[in-house]
C-alpha positions as CSV (number, residue, x, y, z in Angstrom):
1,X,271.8,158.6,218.4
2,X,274.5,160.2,220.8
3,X,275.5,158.4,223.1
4,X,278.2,159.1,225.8
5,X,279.8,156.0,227.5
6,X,281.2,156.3,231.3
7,X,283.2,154.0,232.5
8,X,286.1,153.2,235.5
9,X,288.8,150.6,233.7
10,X,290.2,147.9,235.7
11,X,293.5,147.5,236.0
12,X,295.4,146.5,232.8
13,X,297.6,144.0,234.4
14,X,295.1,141.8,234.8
15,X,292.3,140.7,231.8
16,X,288.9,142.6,232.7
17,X,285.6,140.7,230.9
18,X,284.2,144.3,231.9
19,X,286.6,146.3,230.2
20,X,285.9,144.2,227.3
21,X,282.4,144.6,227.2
22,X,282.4,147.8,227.4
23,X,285.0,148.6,224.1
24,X,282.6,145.9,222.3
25,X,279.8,147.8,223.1
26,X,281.4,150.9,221.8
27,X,282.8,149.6,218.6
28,X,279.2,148.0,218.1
29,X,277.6,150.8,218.4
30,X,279.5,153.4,215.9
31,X,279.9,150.4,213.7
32,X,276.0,151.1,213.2
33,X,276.9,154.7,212.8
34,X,275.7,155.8,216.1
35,X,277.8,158.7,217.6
36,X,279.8,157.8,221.3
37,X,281.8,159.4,223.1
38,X,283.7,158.1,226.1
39,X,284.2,159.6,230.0
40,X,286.6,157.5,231.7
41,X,289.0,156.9,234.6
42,X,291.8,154.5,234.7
43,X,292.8,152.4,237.6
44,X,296.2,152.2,236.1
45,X,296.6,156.0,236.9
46,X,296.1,155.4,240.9
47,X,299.9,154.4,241.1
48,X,301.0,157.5,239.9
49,X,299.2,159.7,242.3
50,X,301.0,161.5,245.2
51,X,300.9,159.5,249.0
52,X,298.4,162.8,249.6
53,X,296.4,161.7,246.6
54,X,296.2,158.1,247.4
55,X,295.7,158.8,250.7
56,X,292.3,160.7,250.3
57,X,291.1,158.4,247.6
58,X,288.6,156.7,249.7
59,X,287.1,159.8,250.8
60,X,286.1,160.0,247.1
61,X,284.9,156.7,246.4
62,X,281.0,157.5,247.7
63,X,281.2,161.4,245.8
64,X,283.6,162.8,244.0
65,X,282.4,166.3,243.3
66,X,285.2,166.7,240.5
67,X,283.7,164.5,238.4
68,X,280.0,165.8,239.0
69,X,281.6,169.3,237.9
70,X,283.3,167.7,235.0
71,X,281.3,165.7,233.7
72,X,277.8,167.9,233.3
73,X,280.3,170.4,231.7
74,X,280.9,168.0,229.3
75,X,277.2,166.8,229.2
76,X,276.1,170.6,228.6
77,X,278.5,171.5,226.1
78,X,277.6,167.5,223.7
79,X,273.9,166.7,224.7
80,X,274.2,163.2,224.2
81,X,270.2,162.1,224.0
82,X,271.9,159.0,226.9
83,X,274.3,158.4,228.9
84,X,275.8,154.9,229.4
85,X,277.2,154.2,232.8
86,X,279.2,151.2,233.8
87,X,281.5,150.7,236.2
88,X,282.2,153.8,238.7
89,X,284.9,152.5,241.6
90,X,286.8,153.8,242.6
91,X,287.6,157.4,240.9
92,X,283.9,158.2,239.3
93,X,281.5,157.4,242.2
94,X,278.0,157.7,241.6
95,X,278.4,161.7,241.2
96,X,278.2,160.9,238.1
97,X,274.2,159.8,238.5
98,X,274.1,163.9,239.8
99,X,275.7,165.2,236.7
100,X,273.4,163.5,234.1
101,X,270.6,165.2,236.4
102,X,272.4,168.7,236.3
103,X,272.3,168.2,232.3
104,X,268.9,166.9,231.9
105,X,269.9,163.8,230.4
106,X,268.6,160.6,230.7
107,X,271.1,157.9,232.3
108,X,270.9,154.0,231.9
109,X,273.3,151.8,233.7
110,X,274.9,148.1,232.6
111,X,275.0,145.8,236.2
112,X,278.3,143.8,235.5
113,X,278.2,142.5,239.3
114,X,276.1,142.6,242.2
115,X,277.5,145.7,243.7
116,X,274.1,147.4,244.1
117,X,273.4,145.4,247.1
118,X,276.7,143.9,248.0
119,X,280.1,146.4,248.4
120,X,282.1,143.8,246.6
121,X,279.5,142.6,244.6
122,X,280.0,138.8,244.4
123,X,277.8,138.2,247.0
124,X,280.5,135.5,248.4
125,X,282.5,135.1,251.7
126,X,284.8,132.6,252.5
127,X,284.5,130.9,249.1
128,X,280.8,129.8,249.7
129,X,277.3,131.8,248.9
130,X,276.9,135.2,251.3
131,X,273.5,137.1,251.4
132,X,273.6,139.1,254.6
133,X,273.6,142.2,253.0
134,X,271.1,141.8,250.5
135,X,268.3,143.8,251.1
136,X,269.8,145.2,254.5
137,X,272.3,147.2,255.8
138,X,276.2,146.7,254.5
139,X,277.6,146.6,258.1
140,X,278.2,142.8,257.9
141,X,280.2,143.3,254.9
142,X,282.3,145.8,256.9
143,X,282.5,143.7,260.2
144,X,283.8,140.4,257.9
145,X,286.4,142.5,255.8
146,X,284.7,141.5,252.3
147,X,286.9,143.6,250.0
148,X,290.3,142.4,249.3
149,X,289.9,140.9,253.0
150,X,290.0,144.3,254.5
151,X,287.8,146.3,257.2
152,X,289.1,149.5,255.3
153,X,289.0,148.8,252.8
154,X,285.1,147.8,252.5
155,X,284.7,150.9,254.4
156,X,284.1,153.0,251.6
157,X,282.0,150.8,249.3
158,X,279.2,150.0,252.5
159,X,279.6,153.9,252.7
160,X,278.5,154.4,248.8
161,X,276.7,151.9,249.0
162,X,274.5,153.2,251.7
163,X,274.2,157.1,251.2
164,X,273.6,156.6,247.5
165,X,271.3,153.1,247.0
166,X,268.2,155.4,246.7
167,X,270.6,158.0,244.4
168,X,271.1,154.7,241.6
169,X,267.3,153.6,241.7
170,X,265.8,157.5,241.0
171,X,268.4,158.5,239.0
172,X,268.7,156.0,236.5
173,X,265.9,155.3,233.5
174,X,266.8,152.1,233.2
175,X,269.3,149.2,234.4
176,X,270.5,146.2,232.1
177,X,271.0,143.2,233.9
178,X,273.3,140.6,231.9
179,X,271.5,138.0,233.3
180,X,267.9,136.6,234.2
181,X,268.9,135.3,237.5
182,X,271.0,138.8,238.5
183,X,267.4,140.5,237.8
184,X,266.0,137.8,240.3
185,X,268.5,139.2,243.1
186,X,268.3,142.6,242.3
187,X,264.3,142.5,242.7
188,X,264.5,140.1,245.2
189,X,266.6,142.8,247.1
190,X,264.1,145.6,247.0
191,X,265.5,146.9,243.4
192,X,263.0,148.9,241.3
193,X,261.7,145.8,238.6
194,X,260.2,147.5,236.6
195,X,263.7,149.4,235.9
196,X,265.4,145.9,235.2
197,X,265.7,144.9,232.2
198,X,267.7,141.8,231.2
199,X,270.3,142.4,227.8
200,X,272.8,139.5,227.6
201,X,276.2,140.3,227.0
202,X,277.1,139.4,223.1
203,X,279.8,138.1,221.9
204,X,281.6,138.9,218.1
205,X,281.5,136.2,216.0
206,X,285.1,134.3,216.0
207,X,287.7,134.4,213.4
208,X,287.5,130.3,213.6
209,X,284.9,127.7,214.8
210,X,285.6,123.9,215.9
211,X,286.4,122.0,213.3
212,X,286.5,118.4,214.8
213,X,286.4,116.7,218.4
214,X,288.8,119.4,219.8
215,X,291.9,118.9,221.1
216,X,291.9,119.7,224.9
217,X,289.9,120.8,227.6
218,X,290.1,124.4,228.5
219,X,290.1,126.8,231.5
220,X,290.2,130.5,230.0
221,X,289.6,132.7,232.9
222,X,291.1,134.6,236.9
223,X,292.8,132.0,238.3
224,X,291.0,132.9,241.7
225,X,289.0,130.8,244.2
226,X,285.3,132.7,243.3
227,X,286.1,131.0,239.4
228,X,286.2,127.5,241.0
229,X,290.1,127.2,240.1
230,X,291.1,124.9,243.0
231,X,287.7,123.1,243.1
232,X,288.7,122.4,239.1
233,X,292.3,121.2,240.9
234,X,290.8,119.0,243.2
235,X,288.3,117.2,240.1
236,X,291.2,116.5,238.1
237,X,293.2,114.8,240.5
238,X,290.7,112.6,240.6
239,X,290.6,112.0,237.3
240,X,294.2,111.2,236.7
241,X,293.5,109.4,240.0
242,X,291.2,107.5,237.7
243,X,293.3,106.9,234.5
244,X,292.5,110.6,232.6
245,X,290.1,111.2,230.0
246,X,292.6,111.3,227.0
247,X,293.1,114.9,226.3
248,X,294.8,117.5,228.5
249,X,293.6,120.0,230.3
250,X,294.5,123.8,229.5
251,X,294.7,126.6,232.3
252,X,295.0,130.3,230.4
253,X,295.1,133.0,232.8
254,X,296.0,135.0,235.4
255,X,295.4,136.0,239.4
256,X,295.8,135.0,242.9
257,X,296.0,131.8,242.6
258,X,298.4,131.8,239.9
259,X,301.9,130.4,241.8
260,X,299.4,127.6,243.3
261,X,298.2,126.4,240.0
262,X,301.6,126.7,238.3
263,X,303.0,124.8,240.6
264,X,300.2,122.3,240.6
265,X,300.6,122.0,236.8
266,X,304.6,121.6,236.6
267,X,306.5,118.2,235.5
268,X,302.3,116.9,234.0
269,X,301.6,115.4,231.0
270,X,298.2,116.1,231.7
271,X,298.0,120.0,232.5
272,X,299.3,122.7,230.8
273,X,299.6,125.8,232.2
274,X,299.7,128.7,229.8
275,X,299.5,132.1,231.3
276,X,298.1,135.2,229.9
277,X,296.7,134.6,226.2
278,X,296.3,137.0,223.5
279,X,292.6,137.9,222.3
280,X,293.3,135.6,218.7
281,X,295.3,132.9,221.4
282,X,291.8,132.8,223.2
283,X,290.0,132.2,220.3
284,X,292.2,129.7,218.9
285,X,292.4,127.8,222.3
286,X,288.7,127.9,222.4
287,X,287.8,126.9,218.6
288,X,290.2,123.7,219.8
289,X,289.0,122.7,222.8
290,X,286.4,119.7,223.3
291,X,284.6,122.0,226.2
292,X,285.3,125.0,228.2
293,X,285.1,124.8,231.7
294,X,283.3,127.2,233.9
295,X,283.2,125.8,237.3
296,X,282.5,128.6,239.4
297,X,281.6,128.9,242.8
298,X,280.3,132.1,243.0
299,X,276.6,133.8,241.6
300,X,277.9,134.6,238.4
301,X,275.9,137.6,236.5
302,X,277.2,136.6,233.6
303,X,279.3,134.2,232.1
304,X,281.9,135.3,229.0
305,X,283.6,132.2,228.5
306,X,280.4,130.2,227.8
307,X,279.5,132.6,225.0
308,X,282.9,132.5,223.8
309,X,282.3,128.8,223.5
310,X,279.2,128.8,222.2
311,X,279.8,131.1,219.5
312,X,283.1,128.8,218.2
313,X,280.2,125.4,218.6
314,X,281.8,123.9,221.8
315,X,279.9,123.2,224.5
316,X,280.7,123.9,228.3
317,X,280.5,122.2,231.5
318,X,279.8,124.9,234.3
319,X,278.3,125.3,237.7
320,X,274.7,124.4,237.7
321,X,274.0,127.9,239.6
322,X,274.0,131.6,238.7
323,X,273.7,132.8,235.1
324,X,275.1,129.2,233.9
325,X,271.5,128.0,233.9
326,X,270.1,130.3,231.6
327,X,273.1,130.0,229.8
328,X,274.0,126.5,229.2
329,X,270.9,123.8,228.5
330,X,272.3,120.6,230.0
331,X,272.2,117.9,228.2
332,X,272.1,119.9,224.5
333,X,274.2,123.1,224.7
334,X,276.6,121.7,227.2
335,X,276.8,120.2,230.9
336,X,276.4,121.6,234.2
337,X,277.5,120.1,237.3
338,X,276.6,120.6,241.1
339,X,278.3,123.4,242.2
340,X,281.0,123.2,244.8
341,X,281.3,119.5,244.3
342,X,284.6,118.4,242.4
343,X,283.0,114.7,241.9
344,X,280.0,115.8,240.0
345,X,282.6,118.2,238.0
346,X,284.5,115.5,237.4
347,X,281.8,113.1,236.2
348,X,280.8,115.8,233.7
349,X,284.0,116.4,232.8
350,X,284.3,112.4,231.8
351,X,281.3,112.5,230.1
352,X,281.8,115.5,227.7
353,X,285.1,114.0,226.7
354,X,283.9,109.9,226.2
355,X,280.9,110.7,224.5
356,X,281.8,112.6,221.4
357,X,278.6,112.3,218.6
358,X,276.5,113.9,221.8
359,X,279.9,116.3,222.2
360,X,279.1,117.4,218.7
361,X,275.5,117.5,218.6
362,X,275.8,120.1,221.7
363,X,278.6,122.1,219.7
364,X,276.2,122.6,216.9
365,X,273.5,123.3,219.2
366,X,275.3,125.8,221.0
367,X,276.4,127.5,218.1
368,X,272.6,127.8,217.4
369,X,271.9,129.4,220.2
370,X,274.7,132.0,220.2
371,X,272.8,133.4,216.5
372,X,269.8,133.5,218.2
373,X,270.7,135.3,221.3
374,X,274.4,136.5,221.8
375,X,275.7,137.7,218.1
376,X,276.1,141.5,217.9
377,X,273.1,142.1,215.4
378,X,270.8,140.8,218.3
379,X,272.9,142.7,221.0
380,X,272.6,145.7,219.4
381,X,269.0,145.7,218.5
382,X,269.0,145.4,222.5
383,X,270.8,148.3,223.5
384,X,269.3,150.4,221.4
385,X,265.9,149.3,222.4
386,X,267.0,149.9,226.1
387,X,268.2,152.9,225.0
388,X,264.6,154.3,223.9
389,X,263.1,153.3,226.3
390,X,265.4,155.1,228.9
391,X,265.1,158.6,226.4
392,X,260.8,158.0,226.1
393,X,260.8,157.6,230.0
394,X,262.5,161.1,231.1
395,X,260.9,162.5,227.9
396,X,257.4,161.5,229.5
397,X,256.8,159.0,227.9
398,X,256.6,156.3,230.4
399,X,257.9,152.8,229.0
400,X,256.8,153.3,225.9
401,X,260.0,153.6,223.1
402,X,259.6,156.5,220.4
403,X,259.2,155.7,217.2
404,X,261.8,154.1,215.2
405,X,263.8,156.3,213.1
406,X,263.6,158.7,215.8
407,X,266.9,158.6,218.3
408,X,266.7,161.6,219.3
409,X,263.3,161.8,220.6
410,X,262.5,163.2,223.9
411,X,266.6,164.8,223.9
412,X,265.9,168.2,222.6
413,X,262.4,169.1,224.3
414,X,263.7,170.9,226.9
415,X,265.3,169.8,229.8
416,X,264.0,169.6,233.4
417,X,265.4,172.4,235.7
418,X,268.8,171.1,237.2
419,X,268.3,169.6,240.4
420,X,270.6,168.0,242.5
421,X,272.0,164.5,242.3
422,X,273.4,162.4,244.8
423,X,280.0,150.7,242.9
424,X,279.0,149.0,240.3
């Protein structure tokens, strides 16, 4: 199969689960012999445009007509059977929905976030739950500053948003949500279901697995307020408050909130702070740690970390919301708490320590469920399913996927006349 991947990096300075994902995905798939090629834009490459260019870089964030020229060029000269999109803000915009239509080529589309229905797509104001937008107008977004605090700066995502919602459910064959409860939104919100499709992130199987009872507890994330960083803070004061819990806790990362929790951390015994690790210093940390915490006080879509764990056999305590609750079975695969409430997180976080033959029962447990649903042989039997199905259904032939054997079907019989086209 040909594939051609499109995707808007994030920032290096800063780890991006996204980012991630998406070179995963691309490795996994020419591992299996399939043939990708990637279109991309790199944040990193804002800072070296003129004040001109930066200046008239929000104008491009709803259409970029460079990048609709560009890429069907590039679509018309390969002829990839699909076309993977990711993320698009800010220097693709969803022009590049119009150029797959230019070429006649079937697009799907990976939702990392809520974007499609919130312009910052964490559906979250003020650290606590926001839905105003969902399934309405993005105005409120605007009027409260969402992005980066900003009325500005929102300005351009409610603007892409709102010319080109209709663009992203015609134009693409078929969405993968990375979670059952992002689906739930998504529909919920007026989103085409039976477009959604649900294909978990998966995770490569670590170099090392937990050995013993593990060592520490273990934060491995963005040290901002969505991941729950200061509601973590605020738990284990209160249990050093209450005498500790016998192992340390870990804080690896970066963000925001960074000074704050170095600062919080200095002269302990009982925190280490550890900044940025390497990809084999995550997977060592993990592989160590009695649980990962995931204490997040946002919706998340996903949930890396928890994978991570399970995949090394160590469970997770995490916000009883979001994807956490398809992700983690309380009680056998790990522990979730009430979200937004440091004493419940706290409790949990007691428990998971103190009671170590149920500690281990959930790491082996976990581990079970990471070969049953997150390794890359089942995540690639998913995308390439979803990939059929996206090629049968502009081929004509509905939901249906073509035969097996058969990538290429529906990519070479003809293509439709081109038509025009209109942040995840």
């Amino acid at each position: 199969m040909r594939v051609l991947v499109v995707h808007n990096r994030y920032r290096s300075e800063q780890p991006s689960g996204e980012n991630m994902v998406v070179d995963r995905e691309v490795a996994l798939l020419r591992g299996a012999g399939h043939r990708v090629g990637v279109f991309e834009r790199r944040s990193d490459d804002i800072t070296g445009r003129s004040l001109l260019g930066k200046a008239a870089l929000p104008l491009l964030v709803p259409w970029n007509p460079a990048v609709r020229r560009e890429l069907a060029a590039r679509l018309r000269g390969e002829r990839p059977d699909v076309v993977h999109v990711h993320n698009v803000f800010p220097l693709l915009s969803p022009a590049v929905l119009a150029a797959c239509a230019d070429a006649g080529v079937p697009a799907v589309a990976t939702l990392h976030n809520y974007t499609q229905v919130c312009p910052p797509g964490t559906l979250q104001r003020d650290g606590r739950p926001c839905t105003e937008c969902v399934g309405g107008t993005p105005l409120p977004a605007v009027r409260h500053g969402c992005y980066r605090d900003s009325r500005p700066a929102t300005v351009p995502l409610a603007v892409s948003l709102s010319v080109n919602r209709r663009r992203w459910w015609s134009g693409v064959e078929r969405f993968f949500c990375i979670s059952a409860a992002q689906r739930d939104v998504l529909v919920g919100a007026g989103m085409p279901a039976g477009r959604l499709a649900v294909k978990h992130n998966f995770v490569p199987d670590p170099e090392v697995r937990r050995t013993g009872d593990g060592e520490h507890l273990l934060y491995l994330g963005r040290l901002a307020e969505a991941k729950g960083v200061r509601l973590l803070m605020a738990a284990w004061d209160e249990i050093a408050a209450g005498g500790g819990v016998g192992v340390p806790l870990v804080v690896a990362g970066a963000g925001p909130l960074e000074r704050e929790v170095a600062a919080w951390a200095a002269g302990r015994d009982d925190v280490r702070y550890v900044g940025l690790y390497d990809p084999a210093q995550c997977r060592q940390a993990v592989a160590r740690s009695v649980a990962v915490v995931a204490p997040s006080t946002w919706l998340e879509a996903f949930g890396l970390v928890v994978v991570e764990a399970m995949a090394a056999g160590v469970p997770a305590v995490a916000a009883g919301h979001g994807a956490f609750t398809e992700l983690v079975e309380d009680g056998r695969t790990g522990l979730l708490h009430r979200p937004n409430d440091a004493a419940s997180l706290a409790s949990r976080l007691r428990r998971i320590t103190v009671e170590r033959a149920h500690n281990r029962e959930m790491g082996r447990a976990a581990r079970h469920r990471y070969e049953q649903g997150f390794s890359p042989a089942v995540g690639l039997e998913r995308l390439v399913e979803g990939y059929r199905t996206a090629i049968a259904g502009r081929s004509g032939g509905g939901d249906r996927p073509p035969p097996a054997g058969d990538g290429n079907t529906g990519s070479r019989r003809g293509h439709p006349p081109e038509r025009d086209g209109g942040s995840t």
